[in-house]
Structure formats: C-alpha cells, structure tokens
Residue, then its C-alpha position, 0 to 999 in steps of 0.5 A: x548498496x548501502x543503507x541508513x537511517x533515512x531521515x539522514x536523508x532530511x538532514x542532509x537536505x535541511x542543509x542543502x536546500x533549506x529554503x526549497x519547498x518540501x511538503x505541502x498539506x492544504x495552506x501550510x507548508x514547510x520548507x526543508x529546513x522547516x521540516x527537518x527542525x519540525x521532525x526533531x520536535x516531533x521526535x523528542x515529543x514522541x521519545x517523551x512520551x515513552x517511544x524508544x529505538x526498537x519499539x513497533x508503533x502503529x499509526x492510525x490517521x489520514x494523509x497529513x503533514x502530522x501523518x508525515x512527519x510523524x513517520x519521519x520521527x519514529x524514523x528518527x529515533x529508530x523505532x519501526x513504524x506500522x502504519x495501518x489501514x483504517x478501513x479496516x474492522x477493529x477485530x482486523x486491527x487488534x489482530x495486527x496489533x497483537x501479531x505485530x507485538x505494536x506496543x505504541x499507538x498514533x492516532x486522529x481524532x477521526x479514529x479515537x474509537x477504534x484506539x480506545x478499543x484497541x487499548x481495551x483489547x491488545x497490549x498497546x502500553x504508549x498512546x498519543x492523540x495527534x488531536x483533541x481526543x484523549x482516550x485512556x492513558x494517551x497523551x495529546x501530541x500538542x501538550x508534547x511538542x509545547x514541552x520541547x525546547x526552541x531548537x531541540x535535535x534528536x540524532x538520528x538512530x544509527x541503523x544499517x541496510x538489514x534493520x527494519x524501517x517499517x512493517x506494511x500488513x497487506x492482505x495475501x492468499x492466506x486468511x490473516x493479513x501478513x505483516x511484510x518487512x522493509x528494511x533500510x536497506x529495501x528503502x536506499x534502492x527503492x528510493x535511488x529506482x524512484x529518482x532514476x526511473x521517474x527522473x525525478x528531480x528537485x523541480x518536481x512537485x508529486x502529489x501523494x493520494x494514495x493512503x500512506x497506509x499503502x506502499x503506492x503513497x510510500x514508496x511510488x515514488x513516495x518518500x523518495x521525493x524527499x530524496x530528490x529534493x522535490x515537493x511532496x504535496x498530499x490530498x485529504x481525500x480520494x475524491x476526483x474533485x479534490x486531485x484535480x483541484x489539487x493538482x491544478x493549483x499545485x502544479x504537480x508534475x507527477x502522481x500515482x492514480x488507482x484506475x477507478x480514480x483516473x476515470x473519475x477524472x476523465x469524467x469530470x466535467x471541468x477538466x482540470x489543468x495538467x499542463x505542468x503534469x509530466x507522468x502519470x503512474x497506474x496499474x491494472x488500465x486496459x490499453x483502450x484506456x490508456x490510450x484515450x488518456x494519451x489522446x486528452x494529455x499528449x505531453x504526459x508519460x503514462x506508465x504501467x508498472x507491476x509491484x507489491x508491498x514485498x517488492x517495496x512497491x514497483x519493480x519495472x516501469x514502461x519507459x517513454x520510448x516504448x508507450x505505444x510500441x509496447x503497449x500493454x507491456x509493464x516495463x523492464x526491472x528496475x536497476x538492482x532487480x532481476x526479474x525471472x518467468x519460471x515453469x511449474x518446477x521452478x525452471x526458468x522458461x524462454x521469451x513470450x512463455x507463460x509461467x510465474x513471475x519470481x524476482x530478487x534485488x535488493x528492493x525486495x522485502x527479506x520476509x513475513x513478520x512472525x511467519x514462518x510458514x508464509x516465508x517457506x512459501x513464498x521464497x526459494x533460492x534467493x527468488x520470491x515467489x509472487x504467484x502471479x502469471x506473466x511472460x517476458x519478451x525477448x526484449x525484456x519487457x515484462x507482460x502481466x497475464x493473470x494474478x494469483x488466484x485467490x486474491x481479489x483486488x478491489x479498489x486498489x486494495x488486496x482482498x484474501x478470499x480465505x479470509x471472507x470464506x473464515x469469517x463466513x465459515x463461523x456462522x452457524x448456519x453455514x455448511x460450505x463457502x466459497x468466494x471469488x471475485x467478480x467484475x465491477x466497472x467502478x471497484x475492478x473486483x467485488x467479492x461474491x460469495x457462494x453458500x451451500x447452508x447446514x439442513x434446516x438453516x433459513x439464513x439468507x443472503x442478507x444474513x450472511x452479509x450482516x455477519x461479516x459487516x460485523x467481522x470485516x471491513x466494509x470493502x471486503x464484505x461480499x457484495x453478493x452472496x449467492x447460496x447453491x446446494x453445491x459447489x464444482x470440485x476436482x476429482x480430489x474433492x476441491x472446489x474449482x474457483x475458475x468454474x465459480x469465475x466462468x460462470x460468474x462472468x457467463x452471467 
C-alpha cells in the first residue's frame, strides 16, 4: 500500500468538498476549504518561525482547533510532530524532549511553565506561544499568522510510506517511556481500516475526546475522518457532561470513550440524546456492561477492539453481525493485519489456545525511536511481540486474556512499574520495591506500591508518596504505598508480582 504526505489528503478534499463541515471546536468551525487555506497559513507562520522539513516539534496543549491544524501544518512542511502528554512531570517531559532530540515547542498558554522549564532545561531552540504567554525566546503564533499574506500556500512536503509522521511516547514495561514511530505509510493503511471497519462516510460527524497526545484521539478513527470526508468535532474536557452535551447538540454518529467516561454517562442523570449515534467504540468493558449499554441504545453498534500505539491504534474491531454471538470477543484483523497466537517458543499454536498475541501489517509502527534495545525485544521475524495474552478461535476472532505483566493501565493511560519502582528506588531510605497495580472501580487500575525500608529508616507511606509527587506525574504516583519487611520471590531470587496481585485482590 502506498503512502504520502497526508495533509495531500486535505487538499484534495478542499477541492471536492469545499463547502462541507470539517472541523468543529466549540462556536467556530471550519469548512474544508476553510481548513485547508487556515493549514497553509499555519504552515508558512510556523516555517517563519524556523520550523523546517526534518525537524521533530513538540506540542504541548489541549484538544483545539489550534491543536489540530497545527498538526496538520508540521504535516505540511514535512517536519515529525511529538505530541506530548501534559499529565506528565516536567522531569517526564525533559526526558522525551532530550531522548527524542525535539528541537521545536508548541505550547498553550495553560502549560507556559512547563515550556519555560523545558527551554531551561533541554535543547529546544524554536518556541512558539499558541497564546498570550511568551516565554524566552518563543514567538506568540498570532504575530505569525498577522505576517502572512492573504491566500499564502505552502506545498506540501514530499514524503513516501517509510518517512516518519509523528513520534507517540507511550509508557511500555520498561522504566523510561519509548518514543514509537508511525510512519506514513502506518497513517495510509490505519486510515483506509478506519473508514472500511467503521464504514465511515462524509455523513458522519466523529467526536474527538480522547487527548490528541494519545493514539485513541489520533487515530480511532481520528484523522482518518478527514479522509472520509466527515466532521471532526472535539471536546475540551473528559468530563461526562460536557460529551454528552456535546454529542447531543453535534449530532455525532460515532466516538471512542475510555470505560470510566462511559460510566459516567450511564450515570448522568439526564441522559442525553444519541439518537443519531450509530457506533460506540471502547475497550476493556465487562460483557455485563456492555450489554446494559446495549440494553439503553439498542440502535448503537457497540465495538471492542484490541490496539496499542505500536499498532497505530486498533487492529481488529467486533463487527455488527457478531455483538452477541460474540460477545466478549474483539474482532478479527483488520484488512492488511495478520494476527497470530504463539507458544513460549514463538510457535504459532491451534484455536482457542492460550499463548502471546504478536501481529504484522502495514499499520504496525517499524520500532522504538533510539532504541535499540527495546527494538530486539519487541520484534522477531517480521512479528511484533505485543506481550500480552490472548487465544483465536476458530473463526478467527480474537479473544483477550490478560495484558503484559508489568503494565498497569490506568484511566486509559499506560503505566511502567518499573518506572515508579526507580523513582522509589532513588530515595534514601528505601531498600526494596515493588509495585503492581490494583483494582479500582472509577481508574480500572491504580498503582500499589510494596516498600521493604533500609534499618534505621522512619519514612513512611506518606513520605514516599511525596517523593514520586515530585518525580512523576500525578496519575502514576502510587495510590497506596504499603511498607512490609519482604517480598515473595522464586527460587532464583525475583519477586513474584502475581503473589503481591492475589494478595492485593484477597484484601
């Protein structure tokens, strides 16, 4: 399959559908046409400011428009945008700034400190202010655009299917987040699975609420809207409230909703009206809930799915035709995605068989920025090694059974134990940690942290918290932090993380 510079897309559609909605951020909208020309703007603003083909640039800011069409821009001009999760530490930040080597930072005017610290701090050398906030060096995005001429154009970079499009750092099993690569050629055959798997058409109006710092708001189905030719509506908050609202007033016909969000939305107490709504895509929802959601919108197709940000988002979605036959099954691959089960020694193993899920295609990232390491690890024969547990039945539908290990999933976020056991590791009074995660009814996951203290420590549980509230983002600092005088370990002498687990959920 082919791939190029995907604001081609845009342009394309600025011709063919230059009048139909595109984009949707509050009050303002924007036709493709619209869109298209406010691209180019943004593009020769951006290039003014020093913003080349090549160059990786950070973006730092909520779901908006700006946020949109700013990824669109750097697009444009060729340059690999890294959007970044700004729940994390600005410690967390720096790191994937300097590992990256991001040399150019987009930022709102909510997260003007965390820029200034990250000019101190790193070798960022381009800063522009979407707002009013200038910090340093950096140029406010307003004066930018003001300089351009009425009607500028700005050619869009020419790139084929194995050039970087973006960098996504996502938390593995490792201590340090890894920086994955999607390439265009990963954006051209996630976009044409959108459109065929969620039959995505230019009547369609998708609400965007997941972060666009996250594959689920870029790619499920993300950008591949534009591809349809459908609306693109976003949301400025996670909030229940606000989606609903939103989603009432927008007539959306589908969106992507992280479990603790859809509950908050069953628990509204003025249900709001979906009846244009025609999909409704999640993962990780017991079957029992997933059919009293079925129950309250009989007309929605509900999909589960099974994807990563290696996977550049989801690789097989439950179709219509088998919500109940197969429920609790998430699907089979997607076209241009093989999905195999293997044993212990990489051996592909018969149906209903438990064994690692590994999958291939051309949807699936080509490795780790700077990684060699976690390359090696994570790839053999052409297959990437996903680490989590599954089975396939005979029909070829994809059951999950249990994810990686070591990976605590929170919120819809990723969360590396390793990396809270470092951080907790670094305080001097700490001989010993280590930390799983735990049931919660609102987060699926919270982390838990088990201390064994140096003689003569007097931290407490308290004190440790502190330490990583100083270290790590707030979603990843341990909810509970339990200090013991030993851990459960194998013969060889590692700690056994199911024991801690079965005890945990034993109470």
């Amino acid at each position: 399959m082919g791939g190029s510079n995907f604001t081609e897309t845009l342009r394309r559609q600025a011709l063919r559908r230059a009048d139909a909605e595109a984009l949707v951020d509050g009050a303002a909208r924007w036709t493709y046409a619209e869109l298209d020309a406010d691209v180019d703007r943004h593009a020769a603003a951006l290039r003014d400011a020093g913003i080349a083909d090549g160059d990786l640039v950070g973006v730092l800011g909520r779901n908006t428009a700006t946020y949109v069409v700013e990824l669109l821009a750097l697009s444009r001009l060729g340059a690999v945008s890294v959007p970044l999760n700004w729940r994390l530490h600005a410690n967390e930040q720096a790191y994937v700034i300097d590992q990256a080597g991001v040399t150019g930072l987009l930022y709102d005017d909510d997260f003007a400190a965390d820029a200034a610290r990250l000019a101190a701090t790193t070798g960022l050398r381009t800063l522009v202010a979407n707002g009013d906030t200038v910090v340093g060096a950096a140029r406010r995005l307003a004066d930018l655009l003001a300089g351009q001429p009425p009607g500028v154009r700005v050619a869009d970079a020419d790139k084929g299917p194995a050039d970087v499009h973006r960098l996504l750092y996502t938390s593995g099993t490792t201590a340090r987040p890894k920086g994955v690569v999607h390439t265009c050629g990963n954006l051209t055959a996630n976009h044409f699975a959108q459109v065929l798997e969620l039959e995505l058409t230019a009547a369609d109006r998708i609400l965007v609420s997941a972060p666009l710092f996250h594959v689920s708001g870029l790619e499920a189905p993300g950008l591949a809207t534009f591809v349809a030719g459908a609306t693109m509506v976003l949301t400025p908050t996670f909030k229940p409230a606000d989606i609903a609202r939103i989603a009432a007033q927008e007539r959306i016909t589908g969106m992507v909703l992280a479990a603790q969000i859809l509950f908050g939305l069953l628990d509204l107490d003025d249900p709001p009206d979906l009846g244009k709504l025609r999909y409704l895509l999640f993962a990780g929802v017991a079957p029992s809930v997933r059919q009293e959601v079925k129950r309250r919108l009989p007309h929605v197709r509900l999909i589960d799915t099974f994807g990563m940000t290696e996977l550049c988002n989801g690789v097989c979605y439950l179709d219509a035709a088998h919500e109940q036959s197969k429920l609790g099954a998430l699907g089979a691959p997607f076209p241009g995605v093989q999905i195999r089960i293997v044993d212990e020694h990489f051996r592909p193993v018969g149906p209903d068989v438990e064994g690692e899920i590994v999958v291939r295609g051309e949807k699936v990232s080509p490795g780790y920025w700077n990684d060699d390491e976690a390359n090696r690890r994570s790839r053999r024969d052409g297959w990437f090694r996903t680490g989590d547990v599954g089975r396939i039945d005979a029909d070829g539908y994809l059951w999950f059974v249990d994810r990686r290990a070591d990976l605590i999933k929170s919120g819809g976020e990723n969360i590396a134990s390793a990396e809270i056991e470092r951080v907790l590791a670094q305080h001097p009074d700490v001989a010993e940690v280590a930390v799983i995660g735990v049931p919660d009814p609102q987060w699926d996951e919270v982390p838990k942290a088990f201390v064994i203290l140096r003689d003569g420590a007097t931290g407490t549980a308290e004190d440790l918290r502190a330490h990583c509230r100083a270290e790590l983002a707030r979603y990843k600092v341990p909810r509970y932090v339990q200090l013991v005088t030993s851990l459960p370990r194998n013969d060889s002498g590692k700690v056994l993380k199911k024991a801690l687990r079965e005890a945990a959920v034993s109470g």
